[in-house]
py3Dmol code that shows the C-alpha trace and the ligand (Angstrom):
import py3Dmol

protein = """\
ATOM      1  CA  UNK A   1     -32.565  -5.098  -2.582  1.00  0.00           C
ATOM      2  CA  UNK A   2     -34.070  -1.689  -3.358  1.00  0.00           C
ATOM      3  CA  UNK A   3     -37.445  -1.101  -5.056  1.00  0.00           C
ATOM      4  CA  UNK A   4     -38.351   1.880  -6.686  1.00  0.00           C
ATOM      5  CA  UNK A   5     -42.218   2.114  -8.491  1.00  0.00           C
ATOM      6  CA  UNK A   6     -43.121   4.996 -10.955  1.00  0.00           C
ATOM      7  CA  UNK A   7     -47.086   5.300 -12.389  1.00  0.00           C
ATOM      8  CA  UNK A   8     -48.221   6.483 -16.105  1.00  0.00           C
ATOM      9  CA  UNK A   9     -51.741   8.058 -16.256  1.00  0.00           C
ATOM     10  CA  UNK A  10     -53.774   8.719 -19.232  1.00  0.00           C
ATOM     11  CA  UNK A  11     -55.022  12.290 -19.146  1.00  0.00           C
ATOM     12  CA  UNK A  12     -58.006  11.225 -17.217  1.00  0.00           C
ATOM     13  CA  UNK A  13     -55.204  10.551 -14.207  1.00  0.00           C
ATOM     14  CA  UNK A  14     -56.657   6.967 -14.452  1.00  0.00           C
ATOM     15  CA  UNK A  15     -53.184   4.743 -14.219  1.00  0.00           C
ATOM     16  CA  UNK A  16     -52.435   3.473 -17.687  1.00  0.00           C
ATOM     17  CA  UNK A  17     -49.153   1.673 -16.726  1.00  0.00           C
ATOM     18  CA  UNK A  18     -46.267   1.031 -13.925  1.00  0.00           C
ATOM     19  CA  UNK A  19     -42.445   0.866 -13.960  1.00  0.00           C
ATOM     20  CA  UNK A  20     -41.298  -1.417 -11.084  1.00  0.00           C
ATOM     21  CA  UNK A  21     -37.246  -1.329 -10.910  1.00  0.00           C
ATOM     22  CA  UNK A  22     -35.345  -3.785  -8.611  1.00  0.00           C
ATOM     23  CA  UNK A  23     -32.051  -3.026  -7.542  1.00  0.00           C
ATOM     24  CA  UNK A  24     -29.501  -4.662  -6.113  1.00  0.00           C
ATOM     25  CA  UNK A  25     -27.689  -2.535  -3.888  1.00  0.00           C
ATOM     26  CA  UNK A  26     -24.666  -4.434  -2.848  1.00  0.00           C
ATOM     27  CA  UNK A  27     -23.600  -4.261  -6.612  1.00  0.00           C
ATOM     28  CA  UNK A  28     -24.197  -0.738  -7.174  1.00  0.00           C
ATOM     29  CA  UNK A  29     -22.965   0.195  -3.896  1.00  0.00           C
ATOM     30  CA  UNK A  30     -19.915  -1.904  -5.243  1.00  0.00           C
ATOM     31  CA  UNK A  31     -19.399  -0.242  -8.269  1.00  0.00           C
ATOM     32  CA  UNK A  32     -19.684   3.067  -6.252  1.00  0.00           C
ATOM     33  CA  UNK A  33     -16.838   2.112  -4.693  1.00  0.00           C
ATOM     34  CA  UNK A  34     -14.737   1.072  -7.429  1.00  0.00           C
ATOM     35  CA  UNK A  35     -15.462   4.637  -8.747  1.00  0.00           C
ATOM     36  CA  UNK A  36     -14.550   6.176  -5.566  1.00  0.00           C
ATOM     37  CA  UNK A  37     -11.530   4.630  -5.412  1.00  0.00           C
ATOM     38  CA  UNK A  38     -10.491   5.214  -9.379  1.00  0.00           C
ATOM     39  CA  UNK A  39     -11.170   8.548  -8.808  1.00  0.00           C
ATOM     40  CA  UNK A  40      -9.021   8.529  -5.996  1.00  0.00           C
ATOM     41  CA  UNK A  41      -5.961   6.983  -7.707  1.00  0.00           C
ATOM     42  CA  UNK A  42      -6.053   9.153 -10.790  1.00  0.00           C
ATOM     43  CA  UNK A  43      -6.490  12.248  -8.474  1.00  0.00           C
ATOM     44  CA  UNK A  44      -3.011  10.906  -6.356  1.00  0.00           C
ATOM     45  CA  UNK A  45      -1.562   9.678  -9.317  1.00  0.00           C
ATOM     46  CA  UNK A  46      -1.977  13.205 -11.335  1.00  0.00           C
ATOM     47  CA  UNK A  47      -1.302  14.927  -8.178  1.00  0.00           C
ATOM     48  CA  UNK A  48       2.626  14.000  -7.389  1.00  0.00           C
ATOM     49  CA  UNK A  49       3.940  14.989 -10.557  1.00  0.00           C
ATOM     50  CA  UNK A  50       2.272  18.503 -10.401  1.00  0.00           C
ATOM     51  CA  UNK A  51       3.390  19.104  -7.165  1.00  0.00           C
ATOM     52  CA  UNK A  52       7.714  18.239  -8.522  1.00  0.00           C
ATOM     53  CA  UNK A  53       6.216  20.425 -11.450  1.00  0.00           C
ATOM     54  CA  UNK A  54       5.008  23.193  -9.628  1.00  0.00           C
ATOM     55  CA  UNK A  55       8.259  23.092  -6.960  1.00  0.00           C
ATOM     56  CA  UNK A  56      10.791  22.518  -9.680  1.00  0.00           C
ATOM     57  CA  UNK A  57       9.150  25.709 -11.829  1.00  0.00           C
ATOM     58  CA  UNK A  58       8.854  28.027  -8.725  1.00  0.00           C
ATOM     59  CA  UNK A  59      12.997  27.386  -7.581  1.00  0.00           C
ATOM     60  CA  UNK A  60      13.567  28.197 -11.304  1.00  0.00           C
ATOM     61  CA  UNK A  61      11.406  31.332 -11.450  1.00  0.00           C
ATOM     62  CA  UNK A  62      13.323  31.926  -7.986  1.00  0.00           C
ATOM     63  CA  UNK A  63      16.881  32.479  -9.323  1.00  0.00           C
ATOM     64  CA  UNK A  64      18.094  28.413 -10.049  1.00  0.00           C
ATOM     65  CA  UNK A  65      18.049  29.628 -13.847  1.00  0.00           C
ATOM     66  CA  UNK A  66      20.788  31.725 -13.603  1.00  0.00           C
ATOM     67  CA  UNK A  67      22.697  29.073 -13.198  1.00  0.00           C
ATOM     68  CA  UNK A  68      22.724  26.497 -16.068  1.00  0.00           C
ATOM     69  CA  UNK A  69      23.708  23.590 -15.417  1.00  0.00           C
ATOM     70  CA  UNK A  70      21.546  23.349 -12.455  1.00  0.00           C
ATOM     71  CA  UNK A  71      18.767  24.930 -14.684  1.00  0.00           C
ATOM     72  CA  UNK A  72      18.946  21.649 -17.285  1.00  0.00           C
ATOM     73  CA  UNK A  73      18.650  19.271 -14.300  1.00  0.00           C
ATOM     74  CA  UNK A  74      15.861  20.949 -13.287  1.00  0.00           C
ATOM     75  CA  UNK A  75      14.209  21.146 -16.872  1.00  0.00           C
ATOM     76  CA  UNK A  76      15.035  17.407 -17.266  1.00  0.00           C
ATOM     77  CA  UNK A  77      13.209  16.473 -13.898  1.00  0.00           C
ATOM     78  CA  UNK A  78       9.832  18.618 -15.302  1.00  0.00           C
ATOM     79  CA  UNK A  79      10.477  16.874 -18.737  1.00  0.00           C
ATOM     80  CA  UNK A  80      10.308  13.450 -17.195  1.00  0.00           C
ATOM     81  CA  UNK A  81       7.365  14.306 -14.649  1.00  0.00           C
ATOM     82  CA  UNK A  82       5.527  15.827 -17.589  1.00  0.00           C
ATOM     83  CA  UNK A  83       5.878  12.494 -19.756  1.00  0.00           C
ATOM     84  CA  UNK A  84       4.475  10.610 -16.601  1.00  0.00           C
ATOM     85  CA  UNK A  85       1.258  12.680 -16.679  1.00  0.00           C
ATOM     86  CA  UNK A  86       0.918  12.050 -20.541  1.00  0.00           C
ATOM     87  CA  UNK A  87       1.717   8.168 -20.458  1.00  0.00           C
ATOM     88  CA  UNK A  88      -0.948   8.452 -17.389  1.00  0.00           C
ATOM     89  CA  UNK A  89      -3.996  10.411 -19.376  1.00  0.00           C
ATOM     90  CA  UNK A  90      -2.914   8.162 -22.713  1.00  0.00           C
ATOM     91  CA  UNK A  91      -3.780   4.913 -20.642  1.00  0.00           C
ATOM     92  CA  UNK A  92      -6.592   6.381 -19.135  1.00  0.00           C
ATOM     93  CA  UNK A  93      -8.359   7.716 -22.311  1.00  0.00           C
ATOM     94  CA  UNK A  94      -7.676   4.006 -23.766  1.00  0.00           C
ATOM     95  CA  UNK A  95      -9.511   2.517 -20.927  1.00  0.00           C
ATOM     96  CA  UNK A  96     -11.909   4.684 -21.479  1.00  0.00           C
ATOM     97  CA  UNK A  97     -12.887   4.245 -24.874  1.00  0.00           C
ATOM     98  CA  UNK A  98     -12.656   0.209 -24.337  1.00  0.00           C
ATOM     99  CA  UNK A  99     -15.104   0.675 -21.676  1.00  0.00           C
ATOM    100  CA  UNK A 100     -17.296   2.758 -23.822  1.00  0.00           C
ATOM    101  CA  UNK A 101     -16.871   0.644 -26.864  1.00  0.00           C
ATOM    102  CA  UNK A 102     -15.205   3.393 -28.436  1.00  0.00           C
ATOM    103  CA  UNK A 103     -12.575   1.591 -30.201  1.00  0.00           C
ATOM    104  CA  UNK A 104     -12.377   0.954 -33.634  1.00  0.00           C
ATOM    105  CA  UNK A 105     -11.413  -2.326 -34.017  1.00  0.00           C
ATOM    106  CA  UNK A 106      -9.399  -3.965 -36.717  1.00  0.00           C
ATOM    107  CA  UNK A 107     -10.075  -7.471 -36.668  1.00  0.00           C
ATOM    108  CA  UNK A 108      -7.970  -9.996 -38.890  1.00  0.00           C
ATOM    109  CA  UNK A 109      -6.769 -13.510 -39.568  1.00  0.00           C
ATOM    110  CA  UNK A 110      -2.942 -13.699 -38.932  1.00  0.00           C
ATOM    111  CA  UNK A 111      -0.317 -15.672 -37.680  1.00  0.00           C
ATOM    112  CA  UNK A 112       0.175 -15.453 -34.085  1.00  0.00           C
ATOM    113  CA  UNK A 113       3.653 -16.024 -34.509  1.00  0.00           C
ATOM    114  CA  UNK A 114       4.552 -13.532 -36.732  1.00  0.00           C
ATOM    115  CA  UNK A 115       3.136 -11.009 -34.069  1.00  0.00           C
ATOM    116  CA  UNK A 116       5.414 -12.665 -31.108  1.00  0.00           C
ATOM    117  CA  UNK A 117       8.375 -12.372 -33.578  1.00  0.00           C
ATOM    118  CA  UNK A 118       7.806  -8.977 -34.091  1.00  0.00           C
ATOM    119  CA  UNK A 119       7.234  -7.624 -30.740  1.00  0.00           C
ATOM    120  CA  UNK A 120      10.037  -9.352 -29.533  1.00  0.00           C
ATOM    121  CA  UNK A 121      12.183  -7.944 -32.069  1.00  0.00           C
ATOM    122  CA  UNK A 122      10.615  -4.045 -31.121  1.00  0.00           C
ATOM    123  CA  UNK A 123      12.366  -5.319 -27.297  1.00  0.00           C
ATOM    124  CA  UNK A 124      15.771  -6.698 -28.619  1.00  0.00           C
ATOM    125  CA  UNK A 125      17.306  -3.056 -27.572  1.00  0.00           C
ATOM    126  CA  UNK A 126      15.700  -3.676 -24.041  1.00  0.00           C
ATOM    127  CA  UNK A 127      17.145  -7.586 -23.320  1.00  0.00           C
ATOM    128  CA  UNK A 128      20.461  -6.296 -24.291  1.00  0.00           C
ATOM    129  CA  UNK A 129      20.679  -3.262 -22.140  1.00  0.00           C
ATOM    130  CA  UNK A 130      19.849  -5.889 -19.218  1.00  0.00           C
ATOM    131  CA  UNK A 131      22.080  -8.719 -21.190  1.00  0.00           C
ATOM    132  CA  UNK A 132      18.822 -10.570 -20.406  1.00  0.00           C
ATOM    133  CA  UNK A 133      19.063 -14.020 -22.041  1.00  0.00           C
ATOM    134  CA  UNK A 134      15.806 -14.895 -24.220  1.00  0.00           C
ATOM    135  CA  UNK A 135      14.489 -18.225 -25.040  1.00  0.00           C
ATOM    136  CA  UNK A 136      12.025 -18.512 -27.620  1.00  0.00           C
ATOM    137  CA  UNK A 137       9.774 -21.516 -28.615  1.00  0.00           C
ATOM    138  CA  UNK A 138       7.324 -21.431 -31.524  1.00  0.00           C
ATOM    139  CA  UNK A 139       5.626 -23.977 -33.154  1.00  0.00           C
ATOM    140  CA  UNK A 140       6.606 -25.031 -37.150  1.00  0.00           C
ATOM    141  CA  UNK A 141       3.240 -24.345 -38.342  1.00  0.00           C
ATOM    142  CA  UNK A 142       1.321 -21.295 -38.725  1.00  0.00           C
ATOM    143  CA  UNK A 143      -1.036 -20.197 -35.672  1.00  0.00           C
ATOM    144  CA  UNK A 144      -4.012 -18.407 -36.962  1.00  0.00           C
ATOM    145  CA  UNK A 145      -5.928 -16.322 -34.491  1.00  0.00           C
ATOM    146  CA  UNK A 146      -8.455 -13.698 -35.724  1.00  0.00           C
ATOM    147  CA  UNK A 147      -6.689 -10.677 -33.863  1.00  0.00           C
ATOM    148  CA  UNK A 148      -6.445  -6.445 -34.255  1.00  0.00           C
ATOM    149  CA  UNK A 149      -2.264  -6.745 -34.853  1.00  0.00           C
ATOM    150  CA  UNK A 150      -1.862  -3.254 -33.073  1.00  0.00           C
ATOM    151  CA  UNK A 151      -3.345  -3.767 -30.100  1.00  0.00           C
ATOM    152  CA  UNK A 152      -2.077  -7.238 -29.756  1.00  0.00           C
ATOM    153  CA  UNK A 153       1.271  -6.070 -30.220  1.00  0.00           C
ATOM    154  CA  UNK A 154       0.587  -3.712 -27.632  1.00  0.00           C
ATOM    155  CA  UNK A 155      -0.517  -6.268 -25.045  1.00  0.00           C
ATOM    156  CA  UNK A 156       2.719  -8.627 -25.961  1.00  0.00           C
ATOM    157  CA  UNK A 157       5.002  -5.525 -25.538  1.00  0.00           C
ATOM    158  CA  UNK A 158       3.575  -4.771 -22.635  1.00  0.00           C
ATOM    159  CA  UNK A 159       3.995  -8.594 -20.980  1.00  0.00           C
ATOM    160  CA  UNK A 160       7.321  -8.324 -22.325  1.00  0.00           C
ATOM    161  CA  UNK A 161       8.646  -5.080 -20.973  1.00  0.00           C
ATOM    162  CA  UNK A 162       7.316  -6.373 -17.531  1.00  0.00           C
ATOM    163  CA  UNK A 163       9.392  -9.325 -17.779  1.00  0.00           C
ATOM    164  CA  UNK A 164      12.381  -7.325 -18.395  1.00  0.00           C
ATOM    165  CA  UNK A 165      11.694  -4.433 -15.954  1.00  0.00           C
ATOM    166  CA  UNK A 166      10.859  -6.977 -13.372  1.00  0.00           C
ATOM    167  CA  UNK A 167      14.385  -9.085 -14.122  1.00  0.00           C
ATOM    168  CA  UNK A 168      17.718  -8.483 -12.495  1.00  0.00           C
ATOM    169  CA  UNK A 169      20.325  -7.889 -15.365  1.00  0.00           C
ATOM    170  CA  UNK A 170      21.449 -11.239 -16.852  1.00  0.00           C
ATOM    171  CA  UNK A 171      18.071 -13.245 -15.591  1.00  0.00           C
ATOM    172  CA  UNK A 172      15.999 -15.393 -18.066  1.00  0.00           C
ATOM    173  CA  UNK A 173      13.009 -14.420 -20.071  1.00  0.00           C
ATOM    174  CA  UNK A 174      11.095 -17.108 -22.045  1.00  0.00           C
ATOM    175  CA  UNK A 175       8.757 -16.792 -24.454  1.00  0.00           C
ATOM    176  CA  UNK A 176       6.481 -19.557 -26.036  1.00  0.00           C
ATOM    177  CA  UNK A 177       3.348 -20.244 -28.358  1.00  0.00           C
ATOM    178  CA  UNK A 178       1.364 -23.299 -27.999  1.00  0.00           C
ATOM    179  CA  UNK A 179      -2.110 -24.584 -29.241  1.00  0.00           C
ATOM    180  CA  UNK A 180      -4.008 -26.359 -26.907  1.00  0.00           C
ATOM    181  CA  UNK A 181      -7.632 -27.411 -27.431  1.00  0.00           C
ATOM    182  CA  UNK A 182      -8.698 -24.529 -30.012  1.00  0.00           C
ATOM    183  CA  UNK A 183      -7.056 -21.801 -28.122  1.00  0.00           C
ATOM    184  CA  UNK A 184      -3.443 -20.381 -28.851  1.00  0.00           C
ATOM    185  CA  UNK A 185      -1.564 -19.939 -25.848  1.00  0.00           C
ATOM    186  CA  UNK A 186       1.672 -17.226 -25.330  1.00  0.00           C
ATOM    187  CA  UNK A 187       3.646 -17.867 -22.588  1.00  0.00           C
ATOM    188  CA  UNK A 188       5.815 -14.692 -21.337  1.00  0.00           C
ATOM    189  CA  UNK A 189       8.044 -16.198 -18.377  1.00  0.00           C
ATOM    190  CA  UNK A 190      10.514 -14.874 -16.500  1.00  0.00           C
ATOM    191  CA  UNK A 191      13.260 -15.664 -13.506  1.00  0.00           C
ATOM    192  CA  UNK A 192      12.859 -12.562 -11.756  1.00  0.00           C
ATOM    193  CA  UNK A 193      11.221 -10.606  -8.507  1.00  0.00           C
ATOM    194  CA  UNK A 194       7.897 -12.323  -8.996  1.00  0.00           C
ATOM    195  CA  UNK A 195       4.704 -11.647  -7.027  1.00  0.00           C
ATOM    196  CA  UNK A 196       4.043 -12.576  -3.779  1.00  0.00           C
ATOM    197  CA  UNK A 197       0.842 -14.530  -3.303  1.00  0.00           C
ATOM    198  CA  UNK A 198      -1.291 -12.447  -1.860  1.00  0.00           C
ATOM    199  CA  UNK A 199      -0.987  -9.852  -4.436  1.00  0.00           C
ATOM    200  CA  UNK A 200      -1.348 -12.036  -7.423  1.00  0.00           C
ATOM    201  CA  UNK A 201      -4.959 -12.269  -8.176  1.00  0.00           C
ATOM    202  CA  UNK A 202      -4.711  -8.210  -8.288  1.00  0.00           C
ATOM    203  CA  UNK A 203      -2.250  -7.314 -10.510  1.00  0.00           C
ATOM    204  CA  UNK A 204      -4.942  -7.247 -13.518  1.00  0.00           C
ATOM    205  CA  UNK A 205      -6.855  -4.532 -11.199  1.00  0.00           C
ATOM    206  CA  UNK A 206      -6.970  -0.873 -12.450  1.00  0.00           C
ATOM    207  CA  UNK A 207      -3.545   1.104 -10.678  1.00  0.00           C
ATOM    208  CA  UNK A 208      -2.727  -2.121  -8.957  1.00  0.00           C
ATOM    209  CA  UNK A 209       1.022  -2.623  -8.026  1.00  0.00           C
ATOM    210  CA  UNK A 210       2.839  -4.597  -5.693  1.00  0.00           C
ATOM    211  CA  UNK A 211       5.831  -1.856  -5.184  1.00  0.00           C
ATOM    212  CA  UNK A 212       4.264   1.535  -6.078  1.00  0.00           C
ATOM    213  CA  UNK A 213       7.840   3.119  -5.464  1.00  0.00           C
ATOM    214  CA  UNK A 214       9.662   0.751  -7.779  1.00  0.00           C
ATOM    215  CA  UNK A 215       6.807   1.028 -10.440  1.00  0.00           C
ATOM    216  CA  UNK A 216       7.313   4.526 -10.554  1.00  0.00           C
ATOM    217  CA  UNK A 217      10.534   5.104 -10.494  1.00  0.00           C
ATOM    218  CA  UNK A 218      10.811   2.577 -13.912  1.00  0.00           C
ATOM    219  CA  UNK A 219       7.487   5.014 -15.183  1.00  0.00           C
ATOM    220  CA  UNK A 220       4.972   2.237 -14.613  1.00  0.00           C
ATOM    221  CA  UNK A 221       1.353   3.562 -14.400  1.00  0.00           C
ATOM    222  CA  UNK A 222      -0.224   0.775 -13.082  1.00  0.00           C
ATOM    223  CA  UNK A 223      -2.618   0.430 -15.914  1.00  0.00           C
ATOM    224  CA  UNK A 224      -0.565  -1.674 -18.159  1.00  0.00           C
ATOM    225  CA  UNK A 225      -1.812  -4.910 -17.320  1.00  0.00           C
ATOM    226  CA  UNK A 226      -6.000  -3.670 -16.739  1.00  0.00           C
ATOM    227  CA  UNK A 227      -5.576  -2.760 -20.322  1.00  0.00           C
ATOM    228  CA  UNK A 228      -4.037  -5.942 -21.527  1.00  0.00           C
ATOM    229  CA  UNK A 229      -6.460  -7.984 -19.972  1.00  0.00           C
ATOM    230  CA  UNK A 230      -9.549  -6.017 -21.298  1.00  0.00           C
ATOM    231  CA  UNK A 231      -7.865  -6.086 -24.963  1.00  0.00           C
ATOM    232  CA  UNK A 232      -7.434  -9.820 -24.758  1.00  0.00           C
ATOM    233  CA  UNK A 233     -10.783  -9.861 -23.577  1.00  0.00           C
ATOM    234  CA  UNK A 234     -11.868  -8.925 -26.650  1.00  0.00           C
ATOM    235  CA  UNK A 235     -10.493 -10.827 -28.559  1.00  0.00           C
ATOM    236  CA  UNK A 236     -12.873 -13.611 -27.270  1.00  0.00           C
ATOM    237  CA  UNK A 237      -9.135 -14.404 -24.523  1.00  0.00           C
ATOM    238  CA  UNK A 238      -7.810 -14.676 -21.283  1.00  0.00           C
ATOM    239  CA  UNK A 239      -4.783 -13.352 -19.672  1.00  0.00           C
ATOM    240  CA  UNK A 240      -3.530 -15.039 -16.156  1.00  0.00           C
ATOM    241  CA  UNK A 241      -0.245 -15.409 -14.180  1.00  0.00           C
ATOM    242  CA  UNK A 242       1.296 -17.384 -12.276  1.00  0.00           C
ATOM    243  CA  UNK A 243       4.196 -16.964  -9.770  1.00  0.00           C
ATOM    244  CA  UNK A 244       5.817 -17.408  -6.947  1.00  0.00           C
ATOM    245  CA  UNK A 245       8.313 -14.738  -4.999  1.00  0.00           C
ATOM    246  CA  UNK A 246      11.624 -14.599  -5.441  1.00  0.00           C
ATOM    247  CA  UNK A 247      11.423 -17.250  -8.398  1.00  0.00           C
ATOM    248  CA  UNK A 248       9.919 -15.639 -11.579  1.00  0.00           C
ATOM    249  CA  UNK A 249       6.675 -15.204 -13.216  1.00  0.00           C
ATOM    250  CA  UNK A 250       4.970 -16.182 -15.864  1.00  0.00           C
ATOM    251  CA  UNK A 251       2.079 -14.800 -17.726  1.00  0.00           C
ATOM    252  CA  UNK A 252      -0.011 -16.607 -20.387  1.00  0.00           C
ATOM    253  CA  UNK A 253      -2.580 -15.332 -23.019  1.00  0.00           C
ATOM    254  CA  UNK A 254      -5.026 -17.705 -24.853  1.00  0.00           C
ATOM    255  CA  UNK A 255      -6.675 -16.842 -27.701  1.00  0.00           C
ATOM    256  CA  UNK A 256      -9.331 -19.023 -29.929  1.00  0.00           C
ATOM    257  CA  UNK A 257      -7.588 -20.342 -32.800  1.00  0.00           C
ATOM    258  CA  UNK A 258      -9.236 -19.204 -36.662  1.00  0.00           C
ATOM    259  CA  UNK A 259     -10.502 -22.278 -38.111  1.00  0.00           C
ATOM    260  CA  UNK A 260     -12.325 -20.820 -40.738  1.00  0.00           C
ATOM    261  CA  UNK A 261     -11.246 -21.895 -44.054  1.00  0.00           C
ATOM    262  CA  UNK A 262     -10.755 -18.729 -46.344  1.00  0.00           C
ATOM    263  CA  UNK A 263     -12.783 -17.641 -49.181  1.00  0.00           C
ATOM    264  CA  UNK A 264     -10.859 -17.217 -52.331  1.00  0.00           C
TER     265      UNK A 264
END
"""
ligand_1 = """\
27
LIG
P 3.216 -1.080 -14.000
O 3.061 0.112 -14.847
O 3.314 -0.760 -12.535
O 4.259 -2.048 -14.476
P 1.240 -3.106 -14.727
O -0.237 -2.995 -14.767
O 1.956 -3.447 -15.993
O 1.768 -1.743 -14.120
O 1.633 -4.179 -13.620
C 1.029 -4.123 -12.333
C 1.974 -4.640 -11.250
O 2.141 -6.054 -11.407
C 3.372 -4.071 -11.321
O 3.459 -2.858 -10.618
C 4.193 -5.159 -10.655
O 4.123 -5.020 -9.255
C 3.453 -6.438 -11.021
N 4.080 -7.140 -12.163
C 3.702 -7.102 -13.461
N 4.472 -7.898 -14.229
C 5.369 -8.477 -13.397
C 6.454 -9.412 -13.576
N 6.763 -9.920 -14.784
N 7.147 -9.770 -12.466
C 6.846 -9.266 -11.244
N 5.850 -8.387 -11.010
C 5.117 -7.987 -12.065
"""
view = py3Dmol.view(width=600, height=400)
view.addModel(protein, "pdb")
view.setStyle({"model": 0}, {"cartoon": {"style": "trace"}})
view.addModel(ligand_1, "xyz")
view.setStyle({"model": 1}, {"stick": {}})
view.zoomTo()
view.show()
């Protein structure tokens, strides 16, 4: 614990009041950290596609452009490295504004299964390039959930495109909504690498990832699922997983259910 103390005086120099601040340093010695480290990752992160950049540009500039074909490979290779910085600083300037309360929000009562049905159908493209099979279970009746549709959508696209990316070709992805107790559940399951034990209470962590080459190579940032968790967060949710290596994992959202009556 740290105290700091800071006087007033009147402008006879008697003492007129006191500031005493308590501080507890293991937190903000904590939170230093954290920062540390963030700053760290984004410096690494930002850092290896400059350098391909850079090295790509200079063999270019150095005679490689004469010859075309060799020229477009090169071009494609800065093309893709240059998309990894902006998905990168587009994640980055979302967390940013959630953790400044800088979003707009769009709050709204809607069905949670119209949302499931039409993020799924945004990744029909992606289960068929893997000929990933897709089970889907939703309830007969409506699931309202006060919810901003975009951002949800965002979070369920993002759970979803893990699933895939995370699947061998032909593996199974399910997909379910539930109610349970006031709270709508989504269930994103899948049969493929999952996540081995120790590293699954830190996959919601800022730049966390089990296989940094593997994420990268499929143009993962490691932000994806530190986002999703603080959107659902807002939305009064939860986001947790469950797996086990080798087997599959499943992630589930829950959500309060709306059960305010509308006023006509
Ligand atoms: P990334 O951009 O790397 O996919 P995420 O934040 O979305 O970042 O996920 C963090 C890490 O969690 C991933 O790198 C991966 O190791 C692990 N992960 C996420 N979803 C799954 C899944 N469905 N199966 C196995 N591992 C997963």
């Amino acid at each position: 614990l740290n105290a700091s103390l800071a006087l007033f005086r009147d402008d006879l120099g008697r003492t007129s009041g006191a500031i005493v601040v308590f501080q507890d340093i293991t937190e903000s010695q904590k939170l230093d950290n954290m920062r540390r480290e963030f700053v760290a990752n984004v410096s690494h992160e930002l850092k290896t596609p400059i350098t391909t950049i850079k090295s790509y540009t200079e063999t270019l500039l150095d005679g490689a452009l004469e010859d075309s074909s060799l020229a477009r490979n090169f071009l494609e290779v800065i093309e893709k490295e240059s998309d990894r910085m902006s998905s990168l600083v587009k994640d980055l300037l979302q967390l940013s504004h959630i953790d400044y309360k800088k979003v707009n929000w769009d709050f709204r009562p809607l069905d949670l299964k119209e949302v499931v049905e039409d993020s799924i159908s945004k990744m029909d493209m992606y289960f068929k390039e893997k000929k990933q099979n897709l089970d889907l279970n939703l309830p007969p009746n409506e699931v309202r959930v006060v919810a901003d549709r975009v951002k949800f959508e965002q979070v369920l696209i993002n759970l979803i495109s893990n699933a895939i990316k995370y699947t061998q070709p032909r593996g199974n992805i399910k997909i379910s909504v539930d109610t349970v107790d006031n709270f709508a559940l989504v269930k994103i399951a899948d049969s493929g690498i999952g996540i081995p034990k120790e590293d699954v209470s830190r996959v919601f962590e800022r730049f966390y990832r089990v296989d940094k080459g593997r994420s990268r190579v499929q143009g993962g940032t490691g932000l994806g699922l530190s986002i999703a968790k603080n959107i659902i967060e807002e939305h009064g949710g939860d986001i947790t997983v469950k797996s086990e290596l080798g087997k599959g994992s499943e992630f589930m959202i829950s959500i309060p259910v709306d059960n305010s009556v509308d006023m006509l």
